[in-house]
Steps between C-alpha positions, in 0.01 A plus 500: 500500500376678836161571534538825718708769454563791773599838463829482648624204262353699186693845571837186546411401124450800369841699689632158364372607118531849499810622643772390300413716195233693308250285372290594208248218594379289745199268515226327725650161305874585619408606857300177524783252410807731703263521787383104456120508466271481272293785313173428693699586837600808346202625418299362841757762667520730244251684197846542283846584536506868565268398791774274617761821442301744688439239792818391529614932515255547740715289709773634470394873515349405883798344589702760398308745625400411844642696791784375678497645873539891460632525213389807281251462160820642308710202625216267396505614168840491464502137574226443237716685258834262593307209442340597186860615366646154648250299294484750207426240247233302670262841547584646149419141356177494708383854410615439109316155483181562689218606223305727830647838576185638634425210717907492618480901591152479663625239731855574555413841569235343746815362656713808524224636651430239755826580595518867566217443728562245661838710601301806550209364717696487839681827450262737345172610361487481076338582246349194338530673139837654540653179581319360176615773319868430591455130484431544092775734475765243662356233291561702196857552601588156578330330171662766301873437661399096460406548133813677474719188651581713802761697296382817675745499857290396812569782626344729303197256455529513896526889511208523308252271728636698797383835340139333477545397827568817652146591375328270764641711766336846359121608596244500257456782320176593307 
């Protein structure tokens, strides 16, 4: 068994585990043997397995998110929303299996709104709070459509972060 594990090779085993089908369960014990170490490597990398979830989403999410040339934040979330429906199995096994929503919406929200302003920075000024505001709205939209197996269209899912969207463009108002 390896002795080191990175987090490239653990979001390969668990793609690899979770995307065929809906699981009801997976362990620390089954990760261990697909992935070919042993428990103590596990848990030198990680406190449990919804750690390992939520680290290996947090890759994917700034991947998926990061800004390709000029493209617009719309596009970028549109590409988010491709992949997730492309590997709709993998992210509603990981968000079905992991025992931490709070901790998965405090940091994936983190993420989407990382995102917006890292987009935003060059082209405007922002509010700080609206884009956090619209970060937890998106977030809300796109767990809900997961934990729904992405039967809602993409589009609509897509026409609804757009309308959020459009409110980074408006002025405050008090």
């Amino acid at each position: 068994m390896e002795k080191y594990m990175t987090l490239p090779c653990a979001e390969k085993v668990l793609k690899s585990a979770l995307t065929e089908n809906i699981r009801t369960k997976y362990t620390v014990s089954l990760f261990c043997r697909e992935a070919k170490i042993d428990r103590g490597t596990f848990y030198n990398h990680y406190r449990n397995l919804s750690d390992l979830f939520l680290s290996v989403l947090t890759l994917q999410m700034k991947r998926a998110l990061k800004c390709q040339n000029s493209e617009h934040l719309n596009s970028i979330f549109y590409r988010l929303l491709k992949v997730i429906a492309e590997n709709k199995f993998f992210y509603f096994n990981i968000i079905s299996l992991a025992n931490d929503p709070y901790t998965f919406y405090a940091v994936l929200r983190k993420e989407l709104a990382f995102a917006i302003e890292e987009y935003l920075r060059p082209r405007t000024a922002f509010s700080v709070r609206k884009v956090e505001l619209i970060s937890n709205a998106i977030y809300t939209v796109i767990n809900h459509w997961v934990k729904g197996f992405c039967q809602q269209d993409i589009r609509d899912v897509y026409q609804t972060i757009g309308l959020l969207l459009v409110n980074l463009e408006e002025p405050e108002k008090l």
